[in-house]
C-alpha positions in Angstrom: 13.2 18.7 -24.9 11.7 15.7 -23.1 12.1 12.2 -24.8 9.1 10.1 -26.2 9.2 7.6 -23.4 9.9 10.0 -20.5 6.1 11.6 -21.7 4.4 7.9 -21.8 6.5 6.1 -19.0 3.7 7.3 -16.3 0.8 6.6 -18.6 2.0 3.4 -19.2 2.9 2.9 -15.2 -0.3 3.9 -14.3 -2.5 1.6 -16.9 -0.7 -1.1 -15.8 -1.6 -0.7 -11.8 -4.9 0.1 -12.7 -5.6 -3.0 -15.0 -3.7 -5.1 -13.0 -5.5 -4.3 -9.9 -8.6 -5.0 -11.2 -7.7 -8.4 -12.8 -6.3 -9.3 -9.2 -9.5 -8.2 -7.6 -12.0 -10.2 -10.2 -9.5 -13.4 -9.7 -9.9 -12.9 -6.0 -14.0 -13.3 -6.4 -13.6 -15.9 -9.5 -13.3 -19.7 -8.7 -10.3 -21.4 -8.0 -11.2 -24.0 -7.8 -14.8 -26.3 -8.3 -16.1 -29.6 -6.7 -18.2 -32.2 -8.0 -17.7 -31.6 -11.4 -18.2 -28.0 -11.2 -21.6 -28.1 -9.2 -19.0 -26.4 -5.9 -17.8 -23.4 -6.6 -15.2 -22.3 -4.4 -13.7 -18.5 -4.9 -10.4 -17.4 -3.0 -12.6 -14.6 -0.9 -14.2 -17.3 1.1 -10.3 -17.6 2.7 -7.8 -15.2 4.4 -5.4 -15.3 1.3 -7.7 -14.7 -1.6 -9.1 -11.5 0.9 -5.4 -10.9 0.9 -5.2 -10.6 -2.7 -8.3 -8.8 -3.7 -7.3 -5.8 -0.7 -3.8 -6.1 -2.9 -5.7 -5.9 -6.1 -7.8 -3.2 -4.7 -4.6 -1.1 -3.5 -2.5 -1.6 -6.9 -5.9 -0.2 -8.7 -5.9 3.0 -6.3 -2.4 3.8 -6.6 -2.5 3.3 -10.1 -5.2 6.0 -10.8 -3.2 8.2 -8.0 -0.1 7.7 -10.4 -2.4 8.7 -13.2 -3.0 11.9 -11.5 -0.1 12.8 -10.2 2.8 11.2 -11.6 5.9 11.2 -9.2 9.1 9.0 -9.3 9.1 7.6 -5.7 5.3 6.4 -6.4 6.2 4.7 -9.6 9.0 2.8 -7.5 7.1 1.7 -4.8 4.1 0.8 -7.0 6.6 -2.0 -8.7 7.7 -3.0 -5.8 4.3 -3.8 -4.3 3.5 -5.5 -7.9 6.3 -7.4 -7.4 4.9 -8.6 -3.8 2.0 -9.3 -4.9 2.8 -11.1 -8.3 5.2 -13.5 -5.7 2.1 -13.9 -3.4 0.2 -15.2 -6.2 2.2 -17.5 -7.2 3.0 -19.0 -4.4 -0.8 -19.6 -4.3 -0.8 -21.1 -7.4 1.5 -23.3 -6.4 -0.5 -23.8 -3.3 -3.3 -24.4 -5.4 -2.1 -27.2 -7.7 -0.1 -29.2 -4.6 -3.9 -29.3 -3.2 -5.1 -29.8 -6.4 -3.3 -32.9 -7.3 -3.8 -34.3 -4.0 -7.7 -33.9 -4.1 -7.7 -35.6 -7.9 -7.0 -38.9 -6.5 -10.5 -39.2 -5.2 -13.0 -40.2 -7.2 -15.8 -38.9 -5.4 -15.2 -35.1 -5.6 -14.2 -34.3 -8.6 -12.1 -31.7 -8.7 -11.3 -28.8 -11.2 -9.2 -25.8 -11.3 -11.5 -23.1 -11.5 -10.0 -19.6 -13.8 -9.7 -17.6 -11.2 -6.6 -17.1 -9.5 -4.8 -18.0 -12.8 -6.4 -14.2 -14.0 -5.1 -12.7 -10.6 -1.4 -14.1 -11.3 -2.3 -12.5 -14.7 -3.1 -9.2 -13.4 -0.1 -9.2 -11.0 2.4 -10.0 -13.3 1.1 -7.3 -15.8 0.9 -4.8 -13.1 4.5 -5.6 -11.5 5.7 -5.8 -15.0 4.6 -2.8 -16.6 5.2 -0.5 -13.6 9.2 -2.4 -13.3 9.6 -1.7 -17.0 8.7 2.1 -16.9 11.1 2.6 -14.1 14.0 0.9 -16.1 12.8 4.0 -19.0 15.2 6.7 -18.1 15.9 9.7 -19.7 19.1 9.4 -21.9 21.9 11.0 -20.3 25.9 11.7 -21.4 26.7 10.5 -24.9 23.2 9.1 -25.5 21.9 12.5 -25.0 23.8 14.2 -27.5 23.7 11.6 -29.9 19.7 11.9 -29.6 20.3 15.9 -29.7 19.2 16.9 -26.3 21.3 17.9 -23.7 22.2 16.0 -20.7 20.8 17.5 -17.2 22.7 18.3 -14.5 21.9 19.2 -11.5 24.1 22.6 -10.5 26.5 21.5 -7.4 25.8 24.1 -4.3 29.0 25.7 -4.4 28.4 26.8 -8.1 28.8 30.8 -8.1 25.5 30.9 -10.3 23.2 30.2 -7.9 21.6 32.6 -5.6 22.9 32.5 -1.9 19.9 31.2 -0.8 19.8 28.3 -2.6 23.6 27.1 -2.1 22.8 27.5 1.6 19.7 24.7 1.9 
């Protein structure tokens, strides 16, 4: 009998890419930041980094819904390890960001403000790195846990065991 959160982990994997990914791609095309008073919009797309982010964004959202589809462990794994690159990359652009920031508020003539977004795409990559990290952690219970929860623990028969057909303890 399979546990509730071995069902959901997936689902809950997947949704995460997929919303993640597409909150990293709109931050990408959002402003970061505006000029005179917010009469200069400047989005991260019109730079190397913020293209960098939204192809990220766009790649989370696609292995997401291929996650969706076809749930597999190895995808899960790599798909919170590329959240997790991502979610550094952004802020380390954030960071970026404010150093620039700070240094452009001190004249008065351009007027400066921090545009919303690549606050939304360190949003998106945190959520996405988050929630596909936290449904790996989701294991099934095994050992003690398992009996205590009334299901019984897997194992995986060894190849010498004399149940198994020849051909199988041969591969």
């Amino acid at each position: 009998m399979a546990g509730p959160t071995s069902s959901a982990s997936p689902a809950v994997a997947s949704s995460a890419a997929i919303i993640g990914g597409a909150l990293v791609g709109l931050g990408a095309f959002l402003p970061w930041v505006t000029f005179y008073a917010g009469l200069v919009p400047m989005s991260g797309v019109i730079g190397l980094y913020g293209r960098l982010l939204a192809a990220g964004g766009g790649v989370c959202l696609l292995a997401g819904a291929w996650l969706w589809l076809r749930p597999t462990r190895w995808l899960r794994r790599a798909l919170a390890l590329f959240g997790i690159g991502i979610a550094a990359f952004a802020i380390w652009l954030t960071v970026q960001l404010c150093s620039t920031y700070y240094g452009l508020k001190s004249n008065q003539m351009i007027v400066p403000q921090l545009g919303p977004g690549l606050f939304v795409a360190l949003g998106g990559a945190l959520l996405a790195s988050g929630g596909t990290a936290l449904s790996c952690l989701r294991a099934r219970p095994r050992g003690e846990e398992a009996e205590r929860l009334g299901e019984a623990p897997q194992h995986e028969p060894s190849r010498t065991d004399p149940g198994r057909p020849l051909q199988a303890r041969l591969r």
